[in-house]
N, C-alpha and C positions, 0 to 999 in steps of 0.2 A: 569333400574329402573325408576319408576314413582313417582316423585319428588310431596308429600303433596301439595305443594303448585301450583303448574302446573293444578292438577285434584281440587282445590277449584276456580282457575282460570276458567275451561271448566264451573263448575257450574253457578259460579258467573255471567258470562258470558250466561248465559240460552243455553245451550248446552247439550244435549243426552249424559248421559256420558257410555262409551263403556266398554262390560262386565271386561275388563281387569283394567279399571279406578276406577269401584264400589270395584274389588277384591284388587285394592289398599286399599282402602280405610278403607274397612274393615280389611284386615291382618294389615293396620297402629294402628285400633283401638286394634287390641288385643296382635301387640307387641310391641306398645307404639311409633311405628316409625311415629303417628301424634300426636303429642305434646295437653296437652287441648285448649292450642287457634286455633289452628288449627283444631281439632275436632269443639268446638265453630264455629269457621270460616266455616265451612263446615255446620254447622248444619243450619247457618245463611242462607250459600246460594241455601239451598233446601230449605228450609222454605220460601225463597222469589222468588225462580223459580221454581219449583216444582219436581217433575218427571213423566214421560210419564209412564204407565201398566207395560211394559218389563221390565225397568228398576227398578221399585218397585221389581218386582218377581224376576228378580237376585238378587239385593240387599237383599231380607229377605232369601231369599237359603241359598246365602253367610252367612249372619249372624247367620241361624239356622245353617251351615255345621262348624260354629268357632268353634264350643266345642261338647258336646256328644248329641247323637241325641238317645233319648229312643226306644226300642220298646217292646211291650207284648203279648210274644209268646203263655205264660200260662195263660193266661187268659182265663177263658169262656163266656165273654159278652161283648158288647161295652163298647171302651173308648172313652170318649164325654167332652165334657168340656167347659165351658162358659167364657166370660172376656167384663168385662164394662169398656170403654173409662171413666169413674171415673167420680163422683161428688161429693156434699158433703151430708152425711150422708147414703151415698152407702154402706151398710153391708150384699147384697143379694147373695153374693159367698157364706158367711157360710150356709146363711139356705138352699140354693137352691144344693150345693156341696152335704148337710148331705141328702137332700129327695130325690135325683137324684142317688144315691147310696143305697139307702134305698129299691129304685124299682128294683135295679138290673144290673143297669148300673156302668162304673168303670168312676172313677174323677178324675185324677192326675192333680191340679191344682196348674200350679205356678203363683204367683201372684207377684205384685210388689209394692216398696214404695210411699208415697203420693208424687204426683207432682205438685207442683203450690198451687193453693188452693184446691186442691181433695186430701181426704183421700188415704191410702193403704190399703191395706190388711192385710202385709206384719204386719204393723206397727199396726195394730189392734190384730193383733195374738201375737205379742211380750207384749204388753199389761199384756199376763197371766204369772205369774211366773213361772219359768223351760220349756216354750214350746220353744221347738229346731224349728225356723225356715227354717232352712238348715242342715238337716241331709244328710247323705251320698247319694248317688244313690241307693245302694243297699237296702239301710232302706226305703226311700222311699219308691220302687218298692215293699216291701216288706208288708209295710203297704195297700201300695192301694190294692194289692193281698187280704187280710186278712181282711181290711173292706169296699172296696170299695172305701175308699175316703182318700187324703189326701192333706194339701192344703200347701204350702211350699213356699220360696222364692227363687228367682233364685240364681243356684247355680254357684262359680266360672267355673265349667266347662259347663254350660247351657247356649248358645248362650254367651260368654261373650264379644264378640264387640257389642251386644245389652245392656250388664249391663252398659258397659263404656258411650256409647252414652248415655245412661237414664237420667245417673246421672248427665251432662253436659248439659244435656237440663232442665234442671230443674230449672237450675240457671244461662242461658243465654238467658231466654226469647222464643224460639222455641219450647217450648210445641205442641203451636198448628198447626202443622203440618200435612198436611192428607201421605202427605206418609210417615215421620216418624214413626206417628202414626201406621199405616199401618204396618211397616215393623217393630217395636218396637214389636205389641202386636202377630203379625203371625211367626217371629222368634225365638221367646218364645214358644206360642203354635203346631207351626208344627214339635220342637224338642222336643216335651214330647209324639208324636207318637199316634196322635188322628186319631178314624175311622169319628168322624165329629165334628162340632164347631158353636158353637153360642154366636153369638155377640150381647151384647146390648151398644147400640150408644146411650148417654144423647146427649139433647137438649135443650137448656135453657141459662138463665142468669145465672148457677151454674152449666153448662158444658164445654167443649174444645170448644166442636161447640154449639155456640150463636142460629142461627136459622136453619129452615126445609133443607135452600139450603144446605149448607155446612153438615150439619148433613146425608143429601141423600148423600153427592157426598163422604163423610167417607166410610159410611155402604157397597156403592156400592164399594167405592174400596176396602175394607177387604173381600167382595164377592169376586170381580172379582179375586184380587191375592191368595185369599186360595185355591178360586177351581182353578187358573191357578196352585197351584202348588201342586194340587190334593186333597185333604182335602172339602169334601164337607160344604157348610156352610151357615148359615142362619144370617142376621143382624136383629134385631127391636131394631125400635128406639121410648125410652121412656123419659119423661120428666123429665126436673131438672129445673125446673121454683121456687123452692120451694126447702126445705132440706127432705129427701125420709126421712120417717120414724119421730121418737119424738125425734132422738139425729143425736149431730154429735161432734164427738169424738172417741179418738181412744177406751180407756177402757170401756166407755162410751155407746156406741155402742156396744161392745162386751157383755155388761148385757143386752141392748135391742134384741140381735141375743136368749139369752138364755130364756127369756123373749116369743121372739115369738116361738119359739122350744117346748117352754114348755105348748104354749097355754093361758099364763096370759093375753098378750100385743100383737096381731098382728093388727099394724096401716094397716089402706085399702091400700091407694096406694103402700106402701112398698109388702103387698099381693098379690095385682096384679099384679107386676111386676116379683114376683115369681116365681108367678103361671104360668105368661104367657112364660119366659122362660126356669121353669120346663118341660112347656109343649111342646114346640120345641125341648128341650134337649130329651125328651123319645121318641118323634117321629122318629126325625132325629136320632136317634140311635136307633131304632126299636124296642124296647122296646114296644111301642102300635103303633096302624095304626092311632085313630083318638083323637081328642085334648077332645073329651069326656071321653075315655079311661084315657086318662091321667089326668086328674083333678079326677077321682074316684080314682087313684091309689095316687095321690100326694095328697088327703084329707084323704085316707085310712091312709100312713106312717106318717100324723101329729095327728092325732085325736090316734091313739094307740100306738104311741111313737116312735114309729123307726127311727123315721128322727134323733131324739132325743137321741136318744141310740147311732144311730153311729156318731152322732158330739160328744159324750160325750167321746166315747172311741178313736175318733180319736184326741182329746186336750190330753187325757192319753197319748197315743200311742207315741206324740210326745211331749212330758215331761210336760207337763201340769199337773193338779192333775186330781183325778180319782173322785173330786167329784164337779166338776165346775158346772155342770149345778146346783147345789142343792145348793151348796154356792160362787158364782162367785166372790165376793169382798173377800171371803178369800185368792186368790190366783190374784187378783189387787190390784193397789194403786187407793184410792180417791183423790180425792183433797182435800188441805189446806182449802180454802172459798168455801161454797156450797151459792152462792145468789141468788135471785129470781129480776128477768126483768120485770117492770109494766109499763103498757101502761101508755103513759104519754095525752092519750086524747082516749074518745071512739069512737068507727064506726069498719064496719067490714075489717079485714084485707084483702084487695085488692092485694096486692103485696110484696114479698121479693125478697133481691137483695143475690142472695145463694151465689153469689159468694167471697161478702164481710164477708158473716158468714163463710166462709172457710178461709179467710186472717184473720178472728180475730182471729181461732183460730191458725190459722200461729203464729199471734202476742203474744198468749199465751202460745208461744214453744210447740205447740201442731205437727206443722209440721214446715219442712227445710228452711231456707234462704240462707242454704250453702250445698253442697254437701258431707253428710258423717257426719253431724250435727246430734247431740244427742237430741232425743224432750222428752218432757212433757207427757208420757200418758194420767195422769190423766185431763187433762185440756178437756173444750168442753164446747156444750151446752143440756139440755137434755127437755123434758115438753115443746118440741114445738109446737105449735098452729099453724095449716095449713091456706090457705090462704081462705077467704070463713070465718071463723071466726068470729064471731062478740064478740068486750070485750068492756069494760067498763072501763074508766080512774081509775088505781091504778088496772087492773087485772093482774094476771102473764099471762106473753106472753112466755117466757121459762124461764131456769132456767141456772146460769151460774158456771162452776166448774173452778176453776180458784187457782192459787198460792198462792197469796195474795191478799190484799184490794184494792190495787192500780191497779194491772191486770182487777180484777172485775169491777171496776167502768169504764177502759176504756172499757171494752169488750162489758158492758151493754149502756154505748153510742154506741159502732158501731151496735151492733145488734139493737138497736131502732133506728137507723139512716135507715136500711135495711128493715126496713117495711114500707108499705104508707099503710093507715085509708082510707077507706069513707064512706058517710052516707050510698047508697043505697047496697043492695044484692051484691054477688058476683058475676059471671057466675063459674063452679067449673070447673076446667082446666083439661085437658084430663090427659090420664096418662099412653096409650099407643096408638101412633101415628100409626104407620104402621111398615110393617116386608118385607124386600128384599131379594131375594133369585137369 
């Protein structure tokens, strides 16, 4: 037997660890035979020595082979499916999940809790009252059969030495891992039995990866290991220099998702980045040949409602109410203080720091400090002013939803802490970098 602490030794030590060292590793996470310091300790020592290609691709095998590995024999179309390395005010699974299923393609999408300062998914969907974020396998499979789309959180029997590691990294600092990372989001999605997968990689000061370099050398390894372990797959990498869309929050966000579904409120950039990996999703799952076909077909399901239709019955489906898109705050909580953020000097908004607008809303129990910590839905920010902005001393700059008086007043110093002013024009920052394959 291969002793925990022996195979954190090989790591630690920057050593190739041998398929037989990784299969410790993992049967330790899922029958508890590595202790959480030890996981911690383990997690510390890839994240500061890395791992070579092979050993990523064993390691996410291993992880997908811990628990049940889906497949969909009755199906009649591609199963395709997307997953964002996280940032904050990232809510493009809902809309992008209901239009991509709308054309004809199938979504089984599991998604997972906020890490660090990035939102979840997971934790956005729970937001609504009664939605079962972990239903059975069979409901599952059952639902995506019936509308195409459902979007779920990992189940105990779903790669679960990838749940255990998640949730240890979350609150020892190794988040930003490219092969964690890596073998976190591909042991997930290559046990939910996709015919192909698309990644979107933030970048930014309100992403895991800060710039271009790291950001590339991500994307390319979730390439190289998905297609090393068959599963064809496309990365592009978009920006998080800024908070995607007007909110960030968990309930919060989930009215902005219904919002743009419905046609009131779609912010551009948040559009575009939709759109561009709706459009890779129909492709790469053959749905159409070229990226014109698909932007006619994903403008067709928004503008006549279909995309709309099946997110509304799939928040039903899994116990949500049957009338959310039409009145979403009857099935959320608000917050206690709704207050409004004013520029404390004018000039156009030059720069936000996204990553601190995800720590305050950390700070507003809006996400974890501890692993398995109960948050705040209702807390966030929402009415925010992209960068490129120009306001005037005493304009709202966003708007803060918070518990109490004293939460609010801190919140609305860090977020005004997190912008920089100045006099001249902006340049307007891109909003989709480039796409690896």
């Amino acid at each position: 037997m291969l002793l925990p602490q022996e195979i954190i030794r090989s790591k630690r030590e920057g050593l190739s660890l041998t398929p037989s060292q990784i299969k410790g590793f993992v049967d330790g996470l899922v029958s508890g035979g590595f202790n959480d310091a030890q996981v911690g300790s383990m997690a510390m020592a890839i994240f500061q020595q890395g791992m070579e290609t092979e050993e990523i691709i064993s390691f996410t095998q291993l992880m997908m082979n811990s628990g049940d590995v889906l497949s969909w024999p009755d199906l009649d179309g591609p199963v395709v499916d997307k997953h964002s390395t996280g940032g904050v005010g990232d809510k493009v699974s809902f809309m992008l999940a209901a239009i991509v299923a709308a054309c004809g393609a199938y979504v089984p999408m599991i998604s997972g809790r906020g890490l660090g300062h990035t939102g979840g998914t997971s934790d956005k969907l729970e937001s609504i009252a009664g939605f079962n974020i972990q239903p059975s396998i069979p409901e599952f499979k059952r639902i995506v059969k019936e509308l195409g789309v459902a979007i779920i959180s990992q189940t105990d029997n779903l790669a679960p030495a990838d749940k255990r590691l998640y949730g240890i990294r979350d609150v020892t600092s190794t988040v930003e891992s490219i092969p964690l990372i890596t073998a976190s989001i591909l042991s997930k999605k290559l046990a939910a039995g996709l015919d192909s997968l698309v990644m979107d990689v933030k970048v930014g000061n309100g992403a895991m990866m800060q710039d271009m370099t790291q950001a590339t050398a991500l994307a390319q390894s979730i390439v190289n290991v998905a297609n090393g372990a068959g599963v064809p797959t496309q990365a592009i990498i978009t920006d998080m220099n800024q908070v995607l869309g007007t909110s960030a929050g968990n309930a919060i966000e989930m009215y902005e998702t219904v919002k743009y579904l419905t046609g009131k409120l779609r912010e551009p950039r948040l559009h575009a980045v939709v759109v561009s990996l709706a459009s890779s999703m129909l492709i790469s799952s053959g749905i159409v040949k070229t990226a014109e076909e698909a932007g006619d077909k994903i403008t067709k399901v928004l503008v006549n409602g279909e995309a709309a239709e099946v997110f509304s019955k799939m928040i039903a489906a899994l116990g949500g109410p049957t009338n959310f898109l039409e009145a979403p705050w009857k099935s959320m909580n608000k917050a206690n203080v709704i207050t409004d953020v004013l520029a404390t000097h004018s000039g156009y908004i030059s720069a936000m720091q996204t990553r601190d607008i995800g720590m305050a809303i950390v700070g507003m129990k809006g996400g974890r400090t501890a692993n398995g910590e109960m948050i705040d839905h209702s807390v966030g920010f929402d009415r925010i002013l992209p960068v490129g902005t120009i306001v005037n001393k005493g304009d709202i700059v966003a708007r803060i939803h918070s518990s109490d008086t004293e939460q609010a007043e801190q919140a609305s110093k860090q977020y005004l802490a997190s912008l920089s002013l100045q006099e001249s024009p902006v340049e307007e920052l891109p909003v989709i970098y480039k796409a690896i394959s």
